[in-house]
PQR file of N, CA, C, O and H, with PARSE charges and radii, in Angstrom:
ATOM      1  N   UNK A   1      87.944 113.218  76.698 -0.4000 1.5000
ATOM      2  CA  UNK A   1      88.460 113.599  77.998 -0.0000 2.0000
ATOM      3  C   UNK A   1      87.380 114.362  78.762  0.5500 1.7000
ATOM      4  O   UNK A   1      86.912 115.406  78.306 -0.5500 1.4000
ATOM      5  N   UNK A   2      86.944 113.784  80.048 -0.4000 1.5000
ATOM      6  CA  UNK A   2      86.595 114.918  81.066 -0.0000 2.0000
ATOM      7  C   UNK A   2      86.240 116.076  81.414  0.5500 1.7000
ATOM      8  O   UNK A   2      87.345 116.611  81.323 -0.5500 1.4000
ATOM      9  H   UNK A   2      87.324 112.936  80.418  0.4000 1.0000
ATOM     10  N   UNK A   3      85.614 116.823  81.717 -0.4000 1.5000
ATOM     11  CA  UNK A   3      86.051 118.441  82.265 -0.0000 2.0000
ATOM     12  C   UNK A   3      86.218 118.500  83.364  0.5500 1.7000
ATOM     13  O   UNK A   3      85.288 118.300  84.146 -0.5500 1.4000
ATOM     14  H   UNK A   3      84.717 116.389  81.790  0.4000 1.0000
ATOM     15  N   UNK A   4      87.447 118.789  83.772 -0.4000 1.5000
ATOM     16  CA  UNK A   4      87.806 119.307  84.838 -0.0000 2.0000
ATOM     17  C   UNK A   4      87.877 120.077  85.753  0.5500 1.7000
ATOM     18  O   UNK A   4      88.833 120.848  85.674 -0.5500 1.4000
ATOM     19  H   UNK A   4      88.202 118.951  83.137  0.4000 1.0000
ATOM     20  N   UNK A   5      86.927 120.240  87.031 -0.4000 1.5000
ATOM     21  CA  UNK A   5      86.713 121.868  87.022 -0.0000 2.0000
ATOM     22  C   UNK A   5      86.877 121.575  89.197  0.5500 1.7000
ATOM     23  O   UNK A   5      86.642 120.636  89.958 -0.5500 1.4000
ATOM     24  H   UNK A   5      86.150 119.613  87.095  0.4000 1.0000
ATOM     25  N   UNK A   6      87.406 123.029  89.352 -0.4000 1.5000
ATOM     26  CA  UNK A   6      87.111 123.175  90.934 -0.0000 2.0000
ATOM     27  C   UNK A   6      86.234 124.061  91.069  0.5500 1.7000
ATOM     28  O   UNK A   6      86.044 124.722  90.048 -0.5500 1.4000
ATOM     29  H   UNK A   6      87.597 123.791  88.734  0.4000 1.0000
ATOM     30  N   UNK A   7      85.653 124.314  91.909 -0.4000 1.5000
ATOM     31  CA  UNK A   7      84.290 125.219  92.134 -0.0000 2.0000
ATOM     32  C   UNK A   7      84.582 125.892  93.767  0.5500 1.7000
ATOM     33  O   UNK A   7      84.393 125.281  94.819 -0.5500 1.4000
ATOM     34  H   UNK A   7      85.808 123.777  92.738  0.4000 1.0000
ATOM     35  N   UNK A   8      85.067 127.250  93.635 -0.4000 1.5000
ATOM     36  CA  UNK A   8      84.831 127.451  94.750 -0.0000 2.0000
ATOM     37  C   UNK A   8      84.046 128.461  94.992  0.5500 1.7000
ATOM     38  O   UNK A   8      84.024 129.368  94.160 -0.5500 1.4000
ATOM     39  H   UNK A   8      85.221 127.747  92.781  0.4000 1.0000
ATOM     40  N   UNK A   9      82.999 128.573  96.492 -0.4000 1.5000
ATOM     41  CA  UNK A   9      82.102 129.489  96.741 -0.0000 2.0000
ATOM     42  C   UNK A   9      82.840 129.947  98.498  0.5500 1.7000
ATOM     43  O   UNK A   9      83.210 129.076  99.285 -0.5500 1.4000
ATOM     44  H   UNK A   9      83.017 127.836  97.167  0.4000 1.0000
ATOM     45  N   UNK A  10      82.919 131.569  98.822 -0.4000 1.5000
ATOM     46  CA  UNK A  10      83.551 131.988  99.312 -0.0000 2.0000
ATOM     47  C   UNK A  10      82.262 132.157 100.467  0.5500 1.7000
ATOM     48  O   UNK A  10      81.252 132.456  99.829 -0.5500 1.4000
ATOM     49  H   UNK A  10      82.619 132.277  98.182  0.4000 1.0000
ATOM     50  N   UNK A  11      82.024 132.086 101.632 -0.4000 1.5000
ATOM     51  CA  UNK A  11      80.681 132.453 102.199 -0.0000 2.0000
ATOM     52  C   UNK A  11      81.040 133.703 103.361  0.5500 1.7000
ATOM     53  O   UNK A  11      82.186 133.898 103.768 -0.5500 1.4000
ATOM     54  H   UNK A  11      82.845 131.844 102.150  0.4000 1.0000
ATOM     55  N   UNK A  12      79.911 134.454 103.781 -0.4000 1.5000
ATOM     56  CA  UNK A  12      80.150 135.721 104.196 -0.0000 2.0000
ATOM     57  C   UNK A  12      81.050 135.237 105.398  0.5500 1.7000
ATOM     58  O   UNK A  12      82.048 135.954 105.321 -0.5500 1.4000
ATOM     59  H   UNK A  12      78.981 134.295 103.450  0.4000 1.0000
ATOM     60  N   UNK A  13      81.173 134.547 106.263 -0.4000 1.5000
ATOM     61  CA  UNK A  13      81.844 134.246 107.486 -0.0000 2.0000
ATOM     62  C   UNK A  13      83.696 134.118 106.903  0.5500 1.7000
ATOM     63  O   UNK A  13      84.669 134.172 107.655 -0.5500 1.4000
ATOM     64  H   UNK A  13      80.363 133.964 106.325  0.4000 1.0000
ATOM     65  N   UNK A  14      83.724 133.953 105.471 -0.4000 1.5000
ATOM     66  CA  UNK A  14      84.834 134.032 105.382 -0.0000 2.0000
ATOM     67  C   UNK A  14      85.333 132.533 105.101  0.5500 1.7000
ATOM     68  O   UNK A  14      86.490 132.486 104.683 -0.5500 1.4000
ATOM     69  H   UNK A  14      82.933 133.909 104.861  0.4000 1.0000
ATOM     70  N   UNK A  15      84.615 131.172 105.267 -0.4000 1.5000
ATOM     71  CA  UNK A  15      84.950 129.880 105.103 -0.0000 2.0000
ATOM     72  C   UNK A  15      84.924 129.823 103.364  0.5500 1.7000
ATOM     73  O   UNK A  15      84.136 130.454 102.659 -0.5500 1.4000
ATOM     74  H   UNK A  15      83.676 131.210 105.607  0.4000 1.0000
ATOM     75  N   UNK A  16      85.758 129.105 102.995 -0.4000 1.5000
ATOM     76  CA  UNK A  16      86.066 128.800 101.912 -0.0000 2.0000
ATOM     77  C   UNK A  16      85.183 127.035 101.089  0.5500 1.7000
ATOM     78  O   UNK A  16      85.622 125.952 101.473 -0.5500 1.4000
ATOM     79  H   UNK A  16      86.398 128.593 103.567  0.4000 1.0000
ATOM     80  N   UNK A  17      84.410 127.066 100.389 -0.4000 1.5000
ATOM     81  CA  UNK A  17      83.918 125.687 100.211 -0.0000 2.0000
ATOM     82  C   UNK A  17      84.718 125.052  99.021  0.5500 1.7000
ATOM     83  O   UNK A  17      84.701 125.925  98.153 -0.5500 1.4000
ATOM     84  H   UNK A  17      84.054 127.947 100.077  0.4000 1.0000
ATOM     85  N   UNK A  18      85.207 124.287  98.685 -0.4000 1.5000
ATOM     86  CA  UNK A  18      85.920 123.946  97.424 -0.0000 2.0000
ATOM     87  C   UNK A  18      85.101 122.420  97.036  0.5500 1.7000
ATOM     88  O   UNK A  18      84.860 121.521  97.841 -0.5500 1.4000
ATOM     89  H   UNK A  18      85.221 123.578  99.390  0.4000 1.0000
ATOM     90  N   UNK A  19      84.676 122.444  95.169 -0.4000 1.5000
ATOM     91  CA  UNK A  19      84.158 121.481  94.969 -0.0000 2.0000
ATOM     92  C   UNK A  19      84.970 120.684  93.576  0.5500 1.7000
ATOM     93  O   UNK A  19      85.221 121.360  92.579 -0.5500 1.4000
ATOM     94  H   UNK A  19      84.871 123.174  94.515  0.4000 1.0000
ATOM     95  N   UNK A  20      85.250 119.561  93.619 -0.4000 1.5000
ATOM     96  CA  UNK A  20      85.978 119.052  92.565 -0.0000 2.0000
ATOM     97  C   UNK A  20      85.281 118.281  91.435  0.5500 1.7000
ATOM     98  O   UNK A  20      84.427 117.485  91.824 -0.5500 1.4000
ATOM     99  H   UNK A  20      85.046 119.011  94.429  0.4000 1.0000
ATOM    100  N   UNK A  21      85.465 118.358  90.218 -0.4000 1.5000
ATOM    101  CA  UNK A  21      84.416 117.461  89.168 -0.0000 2.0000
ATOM    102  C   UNK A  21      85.733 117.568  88.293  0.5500 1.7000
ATOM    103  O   UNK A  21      86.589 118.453  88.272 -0.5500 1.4000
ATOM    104  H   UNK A  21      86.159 119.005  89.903  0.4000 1.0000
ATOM    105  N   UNK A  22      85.600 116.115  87.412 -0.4000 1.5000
ATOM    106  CA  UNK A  22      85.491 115.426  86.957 -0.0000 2.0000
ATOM    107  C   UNK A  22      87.219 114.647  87.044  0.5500 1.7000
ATOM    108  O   UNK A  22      87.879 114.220  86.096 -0.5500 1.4000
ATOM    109  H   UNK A  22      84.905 115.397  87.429  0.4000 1.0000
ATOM    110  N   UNK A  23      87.549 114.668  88.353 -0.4000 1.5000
ATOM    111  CA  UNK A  23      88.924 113.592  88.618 -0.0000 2.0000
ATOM    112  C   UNK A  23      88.580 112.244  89.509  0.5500 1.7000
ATOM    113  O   UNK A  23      87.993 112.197  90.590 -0.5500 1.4000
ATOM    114  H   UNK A  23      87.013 115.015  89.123  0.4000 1.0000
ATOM    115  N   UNK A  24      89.179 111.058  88.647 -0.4000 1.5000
ATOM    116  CA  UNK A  24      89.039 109.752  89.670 -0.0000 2.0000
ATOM    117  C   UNK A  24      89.776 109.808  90.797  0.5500 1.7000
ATOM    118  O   UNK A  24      90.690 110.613  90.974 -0.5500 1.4000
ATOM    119  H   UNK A  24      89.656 111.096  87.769  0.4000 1.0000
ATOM    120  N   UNK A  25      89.364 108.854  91.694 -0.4000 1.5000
ATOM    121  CA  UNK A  25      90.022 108.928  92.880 -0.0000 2.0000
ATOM    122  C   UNK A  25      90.282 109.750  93.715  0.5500 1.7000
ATOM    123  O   UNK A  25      89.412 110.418  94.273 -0.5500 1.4000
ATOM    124  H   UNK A  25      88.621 108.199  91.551  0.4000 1.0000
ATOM    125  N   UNK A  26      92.151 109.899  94.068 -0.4000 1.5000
ATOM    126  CA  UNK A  26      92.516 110.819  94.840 -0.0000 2.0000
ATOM    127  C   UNK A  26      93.297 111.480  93.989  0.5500 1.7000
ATOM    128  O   UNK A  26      94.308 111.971  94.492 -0.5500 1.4000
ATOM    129  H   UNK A  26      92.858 109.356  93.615  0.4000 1.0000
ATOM    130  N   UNK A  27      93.175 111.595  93.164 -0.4000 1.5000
ATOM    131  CA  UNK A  27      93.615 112.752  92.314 -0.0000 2.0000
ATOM    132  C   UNK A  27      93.822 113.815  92.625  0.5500 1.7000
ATOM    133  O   UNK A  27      94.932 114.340  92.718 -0.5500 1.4000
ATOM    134  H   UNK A  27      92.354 111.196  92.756  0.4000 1.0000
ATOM    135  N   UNK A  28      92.245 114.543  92.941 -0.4000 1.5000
ATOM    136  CA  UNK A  28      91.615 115.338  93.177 -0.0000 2.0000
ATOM    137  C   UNK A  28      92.325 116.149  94.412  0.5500 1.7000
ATOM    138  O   UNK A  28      92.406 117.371  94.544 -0.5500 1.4000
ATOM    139  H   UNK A  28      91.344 114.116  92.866  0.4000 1.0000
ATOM    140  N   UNK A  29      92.811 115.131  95.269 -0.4000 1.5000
ATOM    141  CA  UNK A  29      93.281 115.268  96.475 -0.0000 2.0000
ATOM    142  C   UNK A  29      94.624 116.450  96.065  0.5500 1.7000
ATOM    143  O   UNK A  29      94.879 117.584  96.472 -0.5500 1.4000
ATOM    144  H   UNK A  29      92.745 114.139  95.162  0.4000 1.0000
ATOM    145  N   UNK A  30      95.254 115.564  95.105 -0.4000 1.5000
ATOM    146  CA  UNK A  30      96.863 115.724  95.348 -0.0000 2.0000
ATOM    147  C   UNK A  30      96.705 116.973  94.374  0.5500 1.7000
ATOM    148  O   UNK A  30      97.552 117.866  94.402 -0.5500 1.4000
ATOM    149  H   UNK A  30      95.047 114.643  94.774  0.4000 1.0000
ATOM    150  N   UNK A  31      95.580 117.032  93.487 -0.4000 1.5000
ATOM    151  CA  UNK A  31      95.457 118.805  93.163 -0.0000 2.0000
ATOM    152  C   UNK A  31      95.607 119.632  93.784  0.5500 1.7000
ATOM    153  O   UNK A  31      96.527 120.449  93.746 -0.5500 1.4000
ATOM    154  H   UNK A  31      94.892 116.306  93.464  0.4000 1.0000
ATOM    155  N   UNK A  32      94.402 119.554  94.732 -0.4000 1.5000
ATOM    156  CA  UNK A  32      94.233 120.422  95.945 -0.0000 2.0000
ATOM    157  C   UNK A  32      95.093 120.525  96.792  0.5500 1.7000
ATOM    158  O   UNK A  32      94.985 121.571  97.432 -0.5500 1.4000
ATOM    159  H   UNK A  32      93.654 118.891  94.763  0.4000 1.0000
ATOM    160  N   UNK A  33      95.741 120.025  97.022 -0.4000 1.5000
ATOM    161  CA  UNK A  33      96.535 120.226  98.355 -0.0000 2.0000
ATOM    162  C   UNK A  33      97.197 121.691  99.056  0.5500 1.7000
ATOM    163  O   UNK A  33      97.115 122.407 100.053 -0.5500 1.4000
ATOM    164  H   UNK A  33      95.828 119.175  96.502  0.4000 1.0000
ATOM    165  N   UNK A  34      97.837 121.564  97.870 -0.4000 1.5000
ATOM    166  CA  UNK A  34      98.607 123.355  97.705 -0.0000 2.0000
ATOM    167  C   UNK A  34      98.058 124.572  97.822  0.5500 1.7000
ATOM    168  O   UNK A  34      98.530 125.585  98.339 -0.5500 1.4000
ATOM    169  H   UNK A  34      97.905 120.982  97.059  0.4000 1.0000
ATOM    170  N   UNK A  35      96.336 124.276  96.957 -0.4000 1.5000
ATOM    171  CA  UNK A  35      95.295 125.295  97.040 -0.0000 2.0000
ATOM    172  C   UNK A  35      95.011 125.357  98.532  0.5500 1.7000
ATOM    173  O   UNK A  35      94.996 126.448  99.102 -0.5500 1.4000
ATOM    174  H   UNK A  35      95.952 123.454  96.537  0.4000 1.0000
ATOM    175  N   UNK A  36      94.792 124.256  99.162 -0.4000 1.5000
ATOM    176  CA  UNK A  36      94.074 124.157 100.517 -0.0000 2.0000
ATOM    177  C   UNK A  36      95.515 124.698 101.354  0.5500 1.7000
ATOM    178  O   UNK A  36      95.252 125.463 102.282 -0.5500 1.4000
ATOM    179  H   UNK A  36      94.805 123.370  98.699  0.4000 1.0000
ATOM    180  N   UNK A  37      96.654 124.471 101.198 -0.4000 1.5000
ATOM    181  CA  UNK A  37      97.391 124.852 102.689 -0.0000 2.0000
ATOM    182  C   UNK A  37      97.599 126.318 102.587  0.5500 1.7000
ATOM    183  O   UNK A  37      97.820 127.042 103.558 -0.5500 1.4000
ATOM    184  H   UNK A  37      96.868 123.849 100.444  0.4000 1.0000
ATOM    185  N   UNK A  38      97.510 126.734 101.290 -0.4000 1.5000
ATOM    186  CA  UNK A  38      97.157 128.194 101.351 -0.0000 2.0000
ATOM    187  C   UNK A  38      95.737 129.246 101.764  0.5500 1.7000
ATOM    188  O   UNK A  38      95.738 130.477 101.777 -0.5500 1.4000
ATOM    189  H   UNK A  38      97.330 126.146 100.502  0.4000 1.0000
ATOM    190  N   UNK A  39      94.749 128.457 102.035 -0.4000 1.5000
ATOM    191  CA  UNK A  39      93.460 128.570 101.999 -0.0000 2.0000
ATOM    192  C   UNK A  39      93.438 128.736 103.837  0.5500 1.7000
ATOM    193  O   UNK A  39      92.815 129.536 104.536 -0.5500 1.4000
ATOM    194  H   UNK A  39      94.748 127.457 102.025  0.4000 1.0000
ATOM    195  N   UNK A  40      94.078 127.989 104.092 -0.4000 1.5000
ATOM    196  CA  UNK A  40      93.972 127.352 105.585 -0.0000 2.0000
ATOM    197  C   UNK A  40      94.118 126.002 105.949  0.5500 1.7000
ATOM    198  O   UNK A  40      94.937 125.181 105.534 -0.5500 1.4000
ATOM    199  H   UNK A  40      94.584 127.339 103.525  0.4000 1.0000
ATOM    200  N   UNK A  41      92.877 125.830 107.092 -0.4000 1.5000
ATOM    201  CA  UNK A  41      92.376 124.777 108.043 -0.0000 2.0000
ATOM    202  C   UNK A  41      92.165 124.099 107.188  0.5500 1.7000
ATOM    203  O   UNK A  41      92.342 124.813 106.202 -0.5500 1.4000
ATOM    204  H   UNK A  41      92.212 126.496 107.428  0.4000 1.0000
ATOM    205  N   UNK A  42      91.770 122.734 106.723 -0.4000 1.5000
ATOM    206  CA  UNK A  42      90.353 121.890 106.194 -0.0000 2.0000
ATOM    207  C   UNK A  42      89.756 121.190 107.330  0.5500 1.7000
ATOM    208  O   UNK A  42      90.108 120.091 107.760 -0.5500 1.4000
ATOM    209  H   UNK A  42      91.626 122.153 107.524  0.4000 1.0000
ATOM    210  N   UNK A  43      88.460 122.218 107.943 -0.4000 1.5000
ATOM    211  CA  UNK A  43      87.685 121.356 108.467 -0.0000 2.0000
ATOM    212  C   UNK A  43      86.951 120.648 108.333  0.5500 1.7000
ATOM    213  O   UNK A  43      86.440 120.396 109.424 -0.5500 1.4000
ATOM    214  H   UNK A  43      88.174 123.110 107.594  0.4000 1.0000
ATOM    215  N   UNK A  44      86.402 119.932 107.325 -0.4000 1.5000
ATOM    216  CA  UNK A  44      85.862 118.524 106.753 -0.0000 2.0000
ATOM    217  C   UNK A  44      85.915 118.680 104.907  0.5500 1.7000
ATOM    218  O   UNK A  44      86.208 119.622 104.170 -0.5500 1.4000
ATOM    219  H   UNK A  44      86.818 120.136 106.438  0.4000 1.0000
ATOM    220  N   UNK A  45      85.525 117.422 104.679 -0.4000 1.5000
ATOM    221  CA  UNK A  45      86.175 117.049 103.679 -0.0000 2.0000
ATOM    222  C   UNK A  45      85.257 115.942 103.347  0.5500 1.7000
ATOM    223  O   UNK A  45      84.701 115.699 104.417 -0.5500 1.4000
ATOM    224  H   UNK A  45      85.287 116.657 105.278  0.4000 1.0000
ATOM    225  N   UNK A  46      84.816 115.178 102.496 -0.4000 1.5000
ATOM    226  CA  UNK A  46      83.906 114.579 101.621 -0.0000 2.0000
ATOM    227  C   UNK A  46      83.766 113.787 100.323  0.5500 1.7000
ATOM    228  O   UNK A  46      82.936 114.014  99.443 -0.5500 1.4000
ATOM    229  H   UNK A  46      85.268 115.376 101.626  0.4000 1.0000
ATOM    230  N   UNK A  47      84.586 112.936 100.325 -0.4000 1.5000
ATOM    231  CA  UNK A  47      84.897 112.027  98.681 -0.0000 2.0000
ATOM    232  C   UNK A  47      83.983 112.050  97.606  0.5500 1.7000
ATOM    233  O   UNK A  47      83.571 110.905  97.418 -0.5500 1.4000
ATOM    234  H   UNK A  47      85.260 112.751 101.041  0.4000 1.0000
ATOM    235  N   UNK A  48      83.540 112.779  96.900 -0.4000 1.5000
ATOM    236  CA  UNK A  48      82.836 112.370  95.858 -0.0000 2.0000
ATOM    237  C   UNK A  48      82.214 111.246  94.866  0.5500 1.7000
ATOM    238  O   UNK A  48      83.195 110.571  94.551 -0.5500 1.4000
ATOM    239  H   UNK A  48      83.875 113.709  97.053  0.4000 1.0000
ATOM    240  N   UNK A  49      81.400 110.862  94.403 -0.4000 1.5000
ATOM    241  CA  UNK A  49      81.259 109.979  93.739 -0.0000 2.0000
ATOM    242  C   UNK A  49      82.304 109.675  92.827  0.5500 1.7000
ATOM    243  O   UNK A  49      82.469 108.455  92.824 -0.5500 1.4000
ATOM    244  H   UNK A  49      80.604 111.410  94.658  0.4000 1.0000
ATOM    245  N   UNK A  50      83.191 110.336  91.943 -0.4000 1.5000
ATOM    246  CA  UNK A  50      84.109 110.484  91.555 -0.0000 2.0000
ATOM    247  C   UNK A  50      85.282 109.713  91.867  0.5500 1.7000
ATOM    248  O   UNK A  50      85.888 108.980  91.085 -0.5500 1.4000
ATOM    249  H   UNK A  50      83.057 111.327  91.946  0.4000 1.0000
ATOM    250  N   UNK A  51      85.605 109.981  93.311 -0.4000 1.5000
ATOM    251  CA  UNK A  51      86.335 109.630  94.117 -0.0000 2.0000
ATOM    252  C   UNK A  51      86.523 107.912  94.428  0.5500 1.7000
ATOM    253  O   UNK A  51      87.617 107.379  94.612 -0.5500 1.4000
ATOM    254  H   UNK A  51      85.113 110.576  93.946  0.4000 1.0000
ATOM    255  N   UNK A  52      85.279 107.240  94.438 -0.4000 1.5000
ATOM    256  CA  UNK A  52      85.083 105.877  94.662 -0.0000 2.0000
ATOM    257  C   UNK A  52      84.502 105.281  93.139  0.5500 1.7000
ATOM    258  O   UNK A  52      84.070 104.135  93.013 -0.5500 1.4000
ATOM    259  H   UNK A  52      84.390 107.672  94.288  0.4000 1.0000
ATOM    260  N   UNK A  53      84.564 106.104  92.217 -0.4000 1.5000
ATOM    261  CA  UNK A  53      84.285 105.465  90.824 -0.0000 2.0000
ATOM    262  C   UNK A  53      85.699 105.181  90.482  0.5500 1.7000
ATOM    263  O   UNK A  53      85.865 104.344  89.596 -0.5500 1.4000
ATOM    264  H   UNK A  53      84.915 107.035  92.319  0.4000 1.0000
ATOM    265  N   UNK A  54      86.529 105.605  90.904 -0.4000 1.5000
ATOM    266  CA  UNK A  54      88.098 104.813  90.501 -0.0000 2.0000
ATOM    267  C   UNK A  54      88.382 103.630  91.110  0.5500 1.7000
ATOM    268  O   UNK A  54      88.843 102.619  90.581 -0.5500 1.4000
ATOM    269  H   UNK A  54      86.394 106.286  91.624  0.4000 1.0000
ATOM    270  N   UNK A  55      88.016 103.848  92.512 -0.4000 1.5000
ATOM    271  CA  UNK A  55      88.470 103.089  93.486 -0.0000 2.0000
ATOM    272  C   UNK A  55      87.300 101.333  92.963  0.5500 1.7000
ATOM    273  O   UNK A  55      87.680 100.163  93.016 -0.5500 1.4000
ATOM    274  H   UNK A  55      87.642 104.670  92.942  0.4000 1.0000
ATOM    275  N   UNK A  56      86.165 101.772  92.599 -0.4000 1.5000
ATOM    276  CA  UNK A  56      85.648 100.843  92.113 -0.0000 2.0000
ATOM    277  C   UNK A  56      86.332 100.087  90.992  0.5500 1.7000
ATOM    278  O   UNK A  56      86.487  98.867  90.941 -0.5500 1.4000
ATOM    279  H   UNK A  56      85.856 102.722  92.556  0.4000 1.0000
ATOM    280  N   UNK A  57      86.700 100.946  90.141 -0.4000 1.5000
ATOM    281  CA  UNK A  57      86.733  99.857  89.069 -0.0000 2.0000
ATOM    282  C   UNK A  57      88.420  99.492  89.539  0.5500 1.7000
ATOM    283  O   UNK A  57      88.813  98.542  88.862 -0.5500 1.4000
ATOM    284  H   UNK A  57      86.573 101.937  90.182  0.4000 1.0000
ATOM    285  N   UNK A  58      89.201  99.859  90.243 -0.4000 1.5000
ATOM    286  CA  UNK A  58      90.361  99.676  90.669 -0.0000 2.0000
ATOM    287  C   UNK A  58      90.320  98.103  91.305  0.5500 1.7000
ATOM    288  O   UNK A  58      91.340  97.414  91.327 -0.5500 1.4000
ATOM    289  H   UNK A  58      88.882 100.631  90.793  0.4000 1.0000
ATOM    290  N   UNK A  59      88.953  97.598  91.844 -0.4000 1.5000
ATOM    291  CA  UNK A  59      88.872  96.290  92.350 -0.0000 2.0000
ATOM    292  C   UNK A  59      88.023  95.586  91.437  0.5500 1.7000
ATOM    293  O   UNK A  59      87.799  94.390  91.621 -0.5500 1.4000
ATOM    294  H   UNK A  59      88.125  98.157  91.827  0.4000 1.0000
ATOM    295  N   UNK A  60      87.541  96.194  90.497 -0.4000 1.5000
ATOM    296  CA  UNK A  60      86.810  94.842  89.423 -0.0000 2.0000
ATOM    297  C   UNK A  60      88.359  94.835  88.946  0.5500 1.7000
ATOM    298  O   UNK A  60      88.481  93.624  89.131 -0.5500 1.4000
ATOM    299  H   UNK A  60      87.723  97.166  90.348  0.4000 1.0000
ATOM    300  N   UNK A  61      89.528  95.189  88.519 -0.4000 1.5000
ATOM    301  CA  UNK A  61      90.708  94.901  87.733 -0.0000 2.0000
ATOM    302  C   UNK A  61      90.987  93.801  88.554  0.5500 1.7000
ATOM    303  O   UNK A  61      91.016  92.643  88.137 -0.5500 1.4000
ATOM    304  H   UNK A  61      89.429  96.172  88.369  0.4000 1.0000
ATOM    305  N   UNK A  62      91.198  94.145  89.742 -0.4000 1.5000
ATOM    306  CA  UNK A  62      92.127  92.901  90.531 -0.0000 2.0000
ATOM    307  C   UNK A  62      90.824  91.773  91.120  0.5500 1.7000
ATOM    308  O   UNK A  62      91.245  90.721  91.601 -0.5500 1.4000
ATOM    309  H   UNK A  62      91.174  95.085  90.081  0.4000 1.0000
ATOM    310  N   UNK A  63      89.673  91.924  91.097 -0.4000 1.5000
ATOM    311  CA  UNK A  63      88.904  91.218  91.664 -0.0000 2.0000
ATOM    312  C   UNK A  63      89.533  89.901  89.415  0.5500 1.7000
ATOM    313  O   UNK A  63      90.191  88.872  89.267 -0.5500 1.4000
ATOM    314  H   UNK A  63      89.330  92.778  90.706  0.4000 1.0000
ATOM    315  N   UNK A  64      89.156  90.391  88.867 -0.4000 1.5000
ATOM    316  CA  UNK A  64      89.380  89.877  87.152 -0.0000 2.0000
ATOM    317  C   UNK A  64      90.896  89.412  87.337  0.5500 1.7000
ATOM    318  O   UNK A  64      90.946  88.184  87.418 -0.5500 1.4000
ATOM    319  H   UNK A  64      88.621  91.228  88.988  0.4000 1.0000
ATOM    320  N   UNK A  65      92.210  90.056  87.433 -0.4000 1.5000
ATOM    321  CA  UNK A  65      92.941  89.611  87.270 -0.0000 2.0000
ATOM    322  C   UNK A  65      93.553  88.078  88.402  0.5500 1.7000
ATOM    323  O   UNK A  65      94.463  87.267  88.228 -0.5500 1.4000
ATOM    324  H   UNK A  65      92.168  91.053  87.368  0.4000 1.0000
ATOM    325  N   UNK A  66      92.589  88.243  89.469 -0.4000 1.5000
ATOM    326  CA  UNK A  66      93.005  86.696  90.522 -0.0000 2.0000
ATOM    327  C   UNK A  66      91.942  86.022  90.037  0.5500 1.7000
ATOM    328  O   UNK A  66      91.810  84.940  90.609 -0.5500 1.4000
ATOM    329  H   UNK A  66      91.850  88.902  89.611  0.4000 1.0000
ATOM    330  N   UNK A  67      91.148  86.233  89.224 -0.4000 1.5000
ATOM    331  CA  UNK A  67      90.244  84.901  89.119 -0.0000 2.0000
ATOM    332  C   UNK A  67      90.550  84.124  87.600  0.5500 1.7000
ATOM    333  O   UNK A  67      90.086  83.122  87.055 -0.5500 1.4000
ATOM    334  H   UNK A  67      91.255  87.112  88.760  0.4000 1.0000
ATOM    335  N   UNK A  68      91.498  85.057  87.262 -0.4000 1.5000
ATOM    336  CA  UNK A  68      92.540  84.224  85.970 -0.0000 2.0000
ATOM    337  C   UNK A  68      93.203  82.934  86.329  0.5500 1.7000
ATOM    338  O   UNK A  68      93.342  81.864  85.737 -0.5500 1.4000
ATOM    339  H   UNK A  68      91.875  85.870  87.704  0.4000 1.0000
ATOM    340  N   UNK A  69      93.682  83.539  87.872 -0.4000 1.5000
ATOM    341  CA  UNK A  69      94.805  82.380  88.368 -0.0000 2.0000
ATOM    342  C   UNK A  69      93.801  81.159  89.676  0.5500 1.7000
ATOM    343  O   UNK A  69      94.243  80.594  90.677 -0.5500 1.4000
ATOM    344  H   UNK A  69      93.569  84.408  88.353  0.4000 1.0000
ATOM    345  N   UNK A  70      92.566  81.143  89.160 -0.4000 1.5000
ATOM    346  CA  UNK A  70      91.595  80.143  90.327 -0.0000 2.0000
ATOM    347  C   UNK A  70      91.686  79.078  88.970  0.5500 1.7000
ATOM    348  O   UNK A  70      91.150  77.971  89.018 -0.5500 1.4000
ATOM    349  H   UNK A  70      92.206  81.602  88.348  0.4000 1.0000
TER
END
């Protein structure tokens, strides 16, 4: 299994940075959520490699499973 970790760094202005490792997809997302509406705003936001390593292999499955039925 993974390590799972959020990383946050607090900066003097008071903005909050939050960093996510080691969840596929949007996982990550539906972690955070709760953390973030308590946090505040989210003014930008940034998918990780992480993020599109699910989403990748999410289309070699179905790109494999329709070329069963060619």
């Amino acid at each position: 299994m993974t390590l799972q970790t959020i990383r946050f760094r607090i900066r003097p202005d008071g903005r909050v940075e939050e960093q996510v490792k080691g969840l596929k997809g949007a996982s990550c997302q539906k972690l955070t959520a709760a953390l973030e509406a308590r946090l505040g705003a989210v003014v930008s936001s940034a998918p990780t490699e992480d993020h599109y390593a699910a989403v990748g292999r999410q289309r070699q499955l179905q790109t494999a499973s329709l070329g069963q039925f060619s």
